[in-house]
N, C-alpha and C positions, 0 to 999 in steps of 0.2 A: 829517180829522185824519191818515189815515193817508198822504196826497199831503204837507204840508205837512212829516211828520217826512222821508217823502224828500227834498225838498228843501234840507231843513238838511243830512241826509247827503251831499247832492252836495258843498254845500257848503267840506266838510272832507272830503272823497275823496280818497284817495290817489290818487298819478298813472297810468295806467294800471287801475286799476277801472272795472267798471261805470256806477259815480252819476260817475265821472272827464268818460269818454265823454258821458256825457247830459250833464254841464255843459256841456262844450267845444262841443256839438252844438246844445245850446239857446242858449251866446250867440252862437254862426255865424247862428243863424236870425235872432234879434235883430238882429246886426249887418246882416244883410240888409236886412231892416224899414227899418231906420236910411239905410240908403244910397238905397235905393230913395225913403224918401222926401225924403229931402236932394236927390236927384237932378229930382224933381219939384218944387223948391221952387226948380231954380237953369235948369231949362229953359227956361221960358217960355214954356209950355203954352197954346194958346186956350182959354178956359174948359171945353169938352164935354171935350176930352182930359184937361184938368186934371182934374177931378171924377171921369173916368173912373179917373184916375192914384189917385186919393184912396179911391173904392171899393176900387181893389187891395189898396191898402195897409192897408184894412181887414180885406178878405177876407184877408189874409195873417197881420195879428193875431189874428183868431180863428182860422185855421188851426194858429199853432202853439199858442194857450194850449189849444186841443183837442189837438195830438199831443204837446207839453211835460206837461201838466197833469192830462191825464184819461188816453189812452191808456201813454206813458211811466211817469206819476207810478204808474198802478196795475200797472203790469206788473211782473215779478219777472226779472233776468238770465237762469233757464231758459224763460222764454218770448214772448222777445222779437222770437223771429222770425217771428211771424204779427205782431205788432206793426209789424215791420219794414218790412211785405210793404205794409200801410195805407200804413206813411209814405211809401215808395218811391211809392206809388199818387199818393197827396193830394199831397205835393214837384212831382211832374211835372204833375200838374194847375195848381198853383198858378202856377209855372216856367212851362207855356207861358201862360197868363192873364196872366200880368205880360208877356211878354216881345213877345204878341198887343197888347196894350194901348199899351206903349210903343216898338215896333219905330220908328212912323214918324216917332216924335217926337225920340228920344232915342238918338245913335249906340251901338253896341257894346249894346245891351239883352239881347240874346241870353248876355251872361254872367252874367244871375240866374242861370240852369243851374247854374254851380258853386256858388254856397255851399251847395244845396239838393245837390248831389250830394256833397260831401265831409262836409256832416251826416249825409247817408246812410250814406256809406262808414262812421264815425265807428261806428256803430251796428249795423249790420248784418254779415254775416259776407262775407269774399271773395266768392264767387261771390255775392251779392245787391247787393254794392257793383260788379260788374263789368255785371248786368244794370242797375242803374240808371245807367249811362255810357249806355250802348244804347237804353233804352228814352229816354233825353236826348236822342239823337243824331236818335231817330226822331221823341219830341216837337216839336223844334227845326225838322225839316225839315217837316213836317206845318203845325206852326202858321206856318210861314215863307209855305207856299202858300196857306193862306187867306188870311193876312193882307196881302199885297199881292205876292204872288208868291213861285217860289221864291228861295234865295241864287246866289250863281255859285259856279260850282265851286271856285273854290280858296278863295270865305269858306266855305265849305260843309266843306269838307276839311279846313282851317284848325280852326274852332268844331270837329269831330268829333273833330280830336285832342284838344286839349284839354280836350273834355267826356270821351273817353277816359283821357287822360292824369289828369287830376285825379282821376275816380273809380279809378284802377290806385294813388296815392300813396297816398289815401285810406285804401283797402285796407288796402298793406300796413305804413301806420302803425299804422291802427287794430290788424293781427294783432300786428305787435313788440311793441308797447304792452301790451296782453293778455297776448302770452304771459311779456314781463318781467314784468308784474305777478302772473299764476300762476306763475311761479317765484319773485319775493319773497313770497308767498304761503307756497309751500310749505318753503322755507328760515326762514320765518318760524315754521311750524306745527314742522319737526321741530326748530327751535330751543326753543321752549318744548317741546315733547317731551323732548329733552337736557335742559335745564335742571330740569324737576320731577324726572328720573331723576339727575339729578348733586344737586340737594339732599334726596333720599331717600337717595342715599349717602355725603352727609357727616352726616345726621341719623345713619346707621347707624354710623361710625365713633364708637372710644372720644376722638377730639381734637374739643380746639376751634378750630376754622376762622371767620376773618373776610377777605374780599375785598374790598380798596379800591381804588379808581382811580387815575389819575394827579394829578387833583387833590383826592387826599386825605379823597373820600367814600365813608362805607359802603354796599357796592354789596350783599351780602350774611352772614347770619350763620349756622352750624350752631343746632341742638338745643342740642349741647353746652356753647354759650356761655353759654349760661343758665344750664344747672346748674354751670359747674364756673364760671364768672366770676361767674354770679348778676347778670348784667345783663338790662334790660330791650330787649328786641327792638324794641319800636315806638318807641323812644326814642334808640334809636342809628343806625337804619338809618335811611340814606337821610341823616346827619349828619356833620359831621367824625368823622374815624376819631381825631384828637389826645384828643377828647374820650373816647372812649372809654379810647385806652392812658391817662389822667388818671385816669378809674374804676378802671382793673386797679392802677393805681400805688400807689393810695392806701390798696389791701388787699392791700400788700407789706408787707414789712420795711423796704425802701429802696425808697421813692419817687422819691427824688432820683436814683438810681441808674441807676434803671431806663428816665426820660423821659431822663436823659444821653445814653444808649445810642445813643436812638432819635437824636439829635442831629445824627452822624454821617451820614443817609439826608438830609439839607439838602446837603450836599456832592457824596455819593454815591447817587444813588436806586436805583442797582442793585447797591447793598453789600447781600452775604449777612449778616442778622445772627442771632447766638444768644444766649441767654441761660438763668443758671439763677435761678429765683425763689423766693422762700421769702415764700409765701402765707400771709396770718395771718386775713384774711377775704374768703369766711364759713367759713372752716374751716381748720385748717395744711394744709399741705399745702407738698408739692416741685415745682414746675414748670419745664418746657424752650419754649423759644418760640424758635421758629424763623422769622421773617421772611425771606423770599425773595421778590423780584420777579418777577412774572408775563408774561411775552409771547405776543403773538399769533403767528397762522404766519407771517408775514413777519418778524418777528424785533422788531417794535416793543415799546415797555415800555406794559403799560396800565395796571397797578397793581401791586398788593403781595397778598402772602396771608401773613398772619401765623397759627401753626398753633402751639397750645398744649396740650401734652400733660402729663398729670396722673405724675408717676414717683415720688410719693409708695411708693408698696405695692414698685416694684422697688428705689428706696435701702434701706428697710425690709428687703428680700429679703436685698439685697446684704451689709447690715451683719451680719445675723447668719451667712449664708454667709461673711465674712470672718472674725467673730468664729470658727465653729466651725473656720475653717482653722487660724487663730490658737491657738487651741488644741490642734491636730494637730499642728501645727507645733514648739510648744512642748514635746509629749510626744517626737516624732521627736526634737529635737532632744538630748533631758532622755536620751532613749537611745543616740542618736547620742553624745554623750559617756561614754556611760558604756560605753561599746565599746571606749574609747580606755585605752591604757596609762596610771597613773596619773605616770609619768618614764620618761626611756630611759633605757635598760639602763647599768652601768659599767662599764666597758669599761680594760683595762689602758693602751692607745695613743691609745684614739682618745674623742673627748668627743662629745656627742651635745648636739642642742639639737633639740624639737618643738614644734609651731605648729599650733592648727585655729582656725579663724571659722568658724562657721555663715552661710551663705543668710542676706540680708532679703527682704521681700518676698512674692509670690508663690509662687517657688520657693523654698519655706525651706530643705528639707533636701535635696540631694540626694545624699546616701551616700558622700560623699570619708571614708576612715579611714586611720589606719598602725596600724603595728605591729611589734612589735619581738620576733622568737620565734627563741631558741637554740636550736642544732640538736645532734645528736649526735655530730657531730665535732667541738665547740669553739668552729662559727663561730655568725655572728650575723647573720639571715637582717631586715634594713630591706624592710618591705613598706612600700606604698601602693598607695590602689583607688579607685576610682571609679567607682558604681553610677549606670549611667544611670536615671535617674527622679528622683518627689521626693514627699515625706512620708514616712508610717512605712513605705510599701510600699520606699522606698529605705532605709531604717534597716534593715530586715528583712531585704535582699539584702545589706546588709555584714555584719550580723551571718554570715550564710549563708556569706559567699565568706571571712571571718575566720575563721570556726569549721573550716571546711573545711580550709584552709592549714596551719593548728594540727596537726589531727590527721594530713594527710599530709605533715608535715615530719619528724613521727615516724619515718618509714618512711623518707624519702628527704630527700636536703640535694642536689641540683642544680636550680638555679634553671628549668633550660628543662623538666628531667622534671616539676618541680613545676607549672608551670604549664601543659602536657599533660594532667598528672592532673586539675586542678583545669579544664581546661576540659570534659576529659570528663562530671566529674559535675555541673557547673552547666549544661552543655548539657539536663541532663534536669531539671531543676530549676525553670529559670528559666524567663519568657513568652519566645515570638517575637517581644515586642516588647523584652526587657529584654536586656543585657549590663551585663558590667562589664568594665573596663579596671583593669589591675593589673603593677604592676612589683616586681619581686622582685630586690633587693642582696644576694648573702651576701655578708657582707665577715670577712675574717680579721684579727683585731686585732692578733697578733702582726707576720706577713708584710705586713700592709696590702696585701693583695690583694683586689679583688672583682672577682666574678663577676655577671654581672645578666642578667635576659631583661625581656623585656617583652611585654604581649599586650596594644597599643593603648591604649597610656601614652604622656603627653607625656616626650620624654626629658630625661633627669637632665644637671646641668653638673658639670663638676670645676676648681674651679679652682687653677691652679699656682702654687703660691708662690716657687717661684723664676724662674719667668720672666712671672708676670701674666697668663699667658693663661687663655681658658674654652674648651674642649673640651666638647662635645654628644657623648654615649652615644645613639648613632644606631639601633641594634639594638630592631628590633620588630617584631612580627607583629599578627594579627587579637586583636580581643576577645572575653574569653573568652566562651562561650555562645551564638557564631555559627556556626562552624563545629565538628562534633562531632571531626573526625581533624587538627583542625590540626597542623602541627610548631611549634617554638619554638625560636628563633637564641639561642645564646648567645654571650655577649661577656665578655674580664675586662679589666681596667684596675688597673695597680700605680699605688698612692698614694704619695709621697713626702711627708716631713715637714712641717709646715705645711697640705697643701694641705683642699683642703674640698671633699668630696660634698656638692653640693643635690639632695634630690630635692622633688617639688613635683607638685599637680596643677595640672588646667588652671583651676581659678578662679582662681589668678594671674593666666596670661597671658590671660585673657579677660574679664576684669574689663574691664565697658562703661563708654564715659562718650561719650556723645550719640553711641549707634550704633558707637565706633571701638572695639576691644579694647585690654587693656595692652599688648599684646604680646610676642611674645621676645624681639625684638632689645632693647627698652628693661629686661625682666628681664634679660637677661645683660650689658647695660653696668652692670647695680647691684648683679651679682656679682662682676663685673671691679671695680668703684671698692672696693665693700668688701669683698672677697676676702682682704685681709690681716690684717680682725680676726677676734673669738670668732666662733663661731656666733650665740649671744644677741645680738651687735653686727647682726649682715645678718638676723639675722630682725627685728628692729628696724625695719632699715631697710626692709624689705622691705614689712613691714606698712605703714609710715609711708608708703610711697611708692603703694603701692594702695591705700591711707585718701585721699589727696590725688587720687588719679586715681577712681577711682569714691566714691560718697556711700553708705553702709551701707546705704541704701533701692535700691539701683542694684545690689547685690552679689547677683546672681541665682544665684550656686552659689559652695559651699562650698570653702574654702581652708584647703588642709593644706600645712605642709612639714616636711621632717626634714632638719636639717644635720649632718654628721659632719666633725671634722677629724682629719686624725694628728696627735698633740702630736710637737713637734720635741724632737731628742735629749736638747736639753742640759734639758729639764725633763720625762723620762719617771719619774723617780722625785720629780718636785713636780708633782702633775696641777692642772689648772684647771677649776671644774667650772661649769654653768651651768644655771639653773632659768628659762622663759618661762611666767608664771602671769597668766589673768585676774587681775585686781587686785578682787579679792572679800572678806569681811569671813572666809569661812568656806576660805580658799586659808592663812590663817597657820600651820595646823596643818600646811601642804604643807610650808610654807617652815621650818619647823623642824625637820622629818624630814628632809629636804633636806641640811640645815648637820648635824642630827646624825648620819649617812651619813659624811657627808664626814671629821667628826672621829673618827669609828670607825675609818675609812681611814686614819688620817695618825699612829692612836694616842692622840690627844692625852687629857690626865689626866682622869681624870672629875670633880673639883672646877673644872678649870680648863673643860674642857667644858661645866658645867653654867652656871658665870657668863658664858659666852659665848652659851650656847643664851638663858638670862634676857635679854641685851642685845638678842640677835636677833629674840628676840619684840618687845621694845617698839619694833623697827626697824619691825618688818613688821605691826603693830597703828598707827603714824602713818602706813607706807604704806597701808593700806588705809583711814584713816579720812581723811585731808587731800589724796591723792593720787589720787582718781576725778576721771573729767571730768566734767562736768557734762554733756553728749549723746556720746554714740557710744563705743565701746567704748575699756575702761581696761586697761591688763595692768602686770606687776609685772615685773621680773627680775632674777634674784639670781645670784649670781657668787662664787666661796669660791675663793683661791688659795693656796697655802703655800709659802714658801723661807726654809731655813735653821730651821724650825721655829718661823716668824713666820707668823702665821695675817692671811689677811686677807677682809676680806667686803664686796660693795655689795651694797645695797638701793636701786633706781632705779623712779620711778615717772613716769607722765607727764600727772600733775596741775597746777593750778594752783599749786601752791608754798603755802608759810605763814609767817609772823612772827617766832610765839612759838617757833620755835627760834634765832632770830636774837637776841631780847630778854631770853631765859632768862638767867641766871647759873648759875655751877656751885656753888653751894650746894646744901644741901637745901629743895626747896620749901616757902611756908610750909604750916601742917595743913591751912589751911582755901583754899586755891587751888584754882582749877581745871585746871591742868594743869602740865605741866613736870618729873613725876616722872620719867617715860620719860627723858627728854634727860639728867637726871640720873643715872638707871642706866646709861642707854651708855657716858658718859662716867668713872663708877668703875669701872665694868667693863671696861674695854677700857684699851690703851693711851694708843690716840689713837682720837678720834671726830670726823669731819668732815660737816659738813652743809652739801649746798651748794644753793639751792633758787631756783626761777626760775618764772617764769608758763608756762614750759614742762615743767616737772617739778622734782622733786626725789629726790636722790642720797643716801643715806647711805651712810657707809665708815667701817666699825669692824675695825681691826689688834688685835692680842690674840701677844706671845710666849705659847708654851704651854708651857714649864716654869717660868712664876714663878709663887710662892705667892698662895694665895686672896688674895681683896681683901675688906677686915675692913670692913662698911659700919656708919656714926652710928646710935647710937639715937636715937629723936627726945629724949630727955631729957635727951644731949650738949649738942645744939644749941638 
């Protein structure tokens, strides 16, 4: 039994093995058999030789089913070379007996010798295959002599190499053979070594790994696939890998979606692909699958590894980490405003108009403020700052470097000393990693003279109204809080009539849109274009023009500006004033403080006052209810001018527009309507009332002289 299972093992042997060799060796022997007696069949033997020839060939078949079958068959690879040693023995026995037998009958007999020495070789180790050449060579000439003399010298020399030669090839085929075969061996053993150590390591990883081939078979699968796919292992593997993404498809959300994807890898089979999935069985779940094509060391494609990772628990993570930013954000921000002056200052010469946005995004706040603080000689000290960082920890550094300024303005009104002072004591204040940048205007309203320093502020423009140009206030030094002994340049600049201070920080000009910033060059061409209107007008524009270039999700730091212009001569005694408010429901009580300021200023009667403040409300109660956007931010701006004791006011919003002031009559509405009263008080109330209203906003404009008598309004029992 146990001869017979070897022999099936020779069978299917790999080439260069053991059971290889003994095959190859056993049918060399066979084929021997075969010729020898083929050879006796076509000689023509007188009967004694013949019979004699037939014995051989007998004795030769049971020679080798004895060294094939009993000897071989039972022997084991480590001890084959006593085995060896018999056959070398019996081979050369048998060899001269055939070649004794048929010398006189049968030309060239003398080369049985090889096949019986290349089985040998086959079998045996070098030096046993190189002794049986030898002991061939001495066979051959021994049995030469008995059997009818010796050879002649040069067949004698001739036969010797070649019985040499054949057992030398023999050799060192059999060793190549061998030794290729224990080196596929051993490349074979530490391969499956590798392989149980690389699926222990992907059992150990938290993903799921599946490895398919080039034609699209599962070659293997993690641990993980089971639990986090909930597929069956012995069902997929070793199957189309389609069937399996079919299985993961169909415990999505989108199926459809998902085998789409994969669609693409028909065209491209070494397209990186990703995806995010949203697993509904056996469980929700968030998923990443990463398919990437796999190469050998030569650089060839053998398959794919498609690698699914569970990010369930880090979206999870992430949302409420957003959410609580979101919320710091919103406080920063809630304080960040309220840092802020509630209007600028009025000023006898000059009109003032402020601007903030907050940060979206990530970077929500990061600490841009102004501010507007009179000083003890008269003038009027225009701040702006810009705390480097973001959240309340930047709200808490403006507060710091605002509160500071305040108090040492008291003491001192030179813009460079002040901002000395103020770096000295935020040097000790502040982290090594924090500064703030801060530029400092005193401007004189009468003289229209300023004075400015700067300590690593983008610089201010001035632009000239009588000749169009923008002029950069070049003058700056380091930020405060870097260096403790800095000095500070100071610079002044006379303003002439008309012309306009911008100052600004840098989320202006650096407002991103795919990686490029807004720039300066394109902010000072849109102070140059509109440099000849209000202030309200370019901060308008200005907004409008970096709402178009960055998207509010995009706007990664905070944007302030403050514009100043000199009012030209011929209207220093009829000022023009101007309000920029978010367009908010709870801004109307702004806007009516605002217009009542203004009319306290100009005198105007308090009857007449008061039915113009009524109008003004119901202006800025339609602006704030019909006039928000619907996405991204909304502001209001209002505008009061006076000549000749002729009162005038807009109300500008940049909403989608509305109808019902188009459709209204100047009647009194009826009791039970739902709107149209307002429209109706503007219009008794004022002179003239204009509404002009468009998918891009809407304007109202109420004129009011202010010495004529009340306006006597219907009772509803008139009409």
């Amino acid at each position: 039994m146990f001869a017979s299972k070897r022999v099936s093992a020779r069978g299917a042997a790999q080439r260069g093995s053991w059971q290889w060799a003994l095959r190859v060796a056993e049918l060399t022997a066979w084929a021997t058999v075969a010729i020898v007696f083929v050879v006796l069949q076509l000689a023509g033997l007188p009967r004694p030789e013949y019979v004699r020839g037939l014995v051989t060939v007998a004795g030769l078949i049971v020679w080798f089913l004895l060294l094939f079958r009993v000897l071989y068959g039972r022997s084991e690879p480590d001890h084959s070379s006593r085995v060896a040693a018999v056959a070398v023995a019996g081979n050369l026995f048998v060899a001269c007996i055939s070649y004794g037998v048929l010398r006189g009958e049968v030309p060239s007999a003398q080369l049985v010798f090889v096949p019986l020495i290349v089985g040998t070789g086959l079998l045996s180790s070098a030096r046993m295959t190189v002794a049986s050449g030898l002991l061939a060579v001495a066979g051959y000439v021994v049995t030469a002599q008995l059997s009818g003399g010796p050879p002649s010298p040069a067949a004698g020399v001739f036969n010797a190499g070649i019985f040499l030669l054949s057992a030398a090839v023999a050799g060192l085929l059999s060793r190549e053979l061998r030794s290729h075969f224990r080196s596929e061996q051993e490349e074979h053993r530490l391969a499956d070594v590798v392989r149980h150590r690389l699926i222990a390591v992907l059992d150990a990883i938290d993903e799921a790994v599946v490895f398919s081939d080039r034609q699209g078979v599962v070659r293997a699968l993690n641990r993980r696939v089971r639990e986090l796919l909930d597929v069956d292992e012995a069902e997929h593997l070793g199957g189309p890998a389609v069937h399996l993404l079919r299985t993961v498809a169909r415990r999505t959300e989108d199926p459809e979606g998902f085998m789409e994807a994969f669609q693409e890898l028909r065209d491209d089979p070494e397209f990186d692909l990703r995806l995010d999935l949203e697993q509904i069985l056996p469980a929700r779940r968030r998923l990443k699958l990463h398919s990437a094509p796999a190469y050998d060391e030569s650089g060839v494609l053998v398959g794919r590894i498609d690698v699914y990772t569970d990010v369930s628990e880090n979206a999870e993570r992430a949302h409420q980490v957003a959410q609580l930013y979101e919320d710091a954000r919103k406080t920063a921000e809630s304080y960040q405003r309220a840092l802020l002056p509630d209007s600028p200052p009025k000023l006898p010469r000059v009109s003032m108009v402020a601007h903030y946005v907050a940060a979206a995004g990530r970077r929500a706040v990061c600490g841009d403020f102004y501010d507007f603080v009179p000083l003890k000689d008269g003038r009027m000290a225009i701040v702006l700052g810009d705390v480097v960082g973001a959240g309340p920890q930047a709200a808490t550094d403006a507060a710091l470097a605002r509160y500071t300024l305040r108090s040492f303005s008291a003491e001192v009104s030179n813009p460079a000393r002040l901002l000395r002072w103020m770096n000295g004591h935020l040097s000790s204040h502040l982290g090594a990693e924090r500064f703030v940048r801060m530029l400092i205007c005193v401007l004189d309203p009468e003289r229209a003279v300023l004075d400015y320093a700067s300590a690593g502020h983008v610089p201010p423009i001035v632009h000239r109204a009588a000749t169009g140009k923008v002029e950069w206030l070049e003058e700056g030094d380091l930020a405060l809080g870097i260096l403790e002994n800095t000095e500070y340049k100071e610079g002044r600049v006379e303003l002439e009539p008309g012309d306009l201070l911008v100052c600004y920080t840098d989320g202006v000009t650096e407002a991103p849109r795919l990686g490029r910033p807004y720039g300066q060059g394109r902010f000072a061409d849109l102070v140059r274009m509109y440099g000849y209107g209000t202030p309200g007008e370019l901060i308008q524009a200005v907004r409008r023009s970096v709402d178009a270039w960055a998207s509010p999700q995009e706007l990664r730091d905070d944007l302030a500006l403050v514009v100043s212009q000199v009012a030209a001569d011929a209207s220093v005694g009829e000022p023009t004033r101007e309000l920029v408010l978010p367009n908010e429901p709870i801004r109307t009580r702004e806007i009516r403080r605002f217009v009542e300021s203004f009319l306290v200023d100009v005198r105007a009667p308090v009857d007449t006052a008061v039915e113009i403040l009524l109008a003004v409300g119901e202006a800025a109660a339609n602006a704030t209810r019909y006039g928000r956007r619907a996405a991204g931010r909304s502001e209001v701006r209002v505008r009061c001018t006076i000549s000749n004791r002729d009162f005038s006011m807009s109300i500008s919003d940049d909403g989608p527009g509305f109808d019902v002031l188009q459709r209204a009559g100047d009647g009194l509405p009826d009791l039970f309507a739902s709107g149209g009263r307002g429209l109706f008080l503007m219009r008794r109330l004022s002179d003239e009332a204009v509404i002009d209203s468009t998918p891009e906003g809407t304007t109202v404009r109420l004129s009011r002289h202010l010495d004529t008598p009340p306006v006597e309004l219907p009772d509803r029992g008139a009409t």
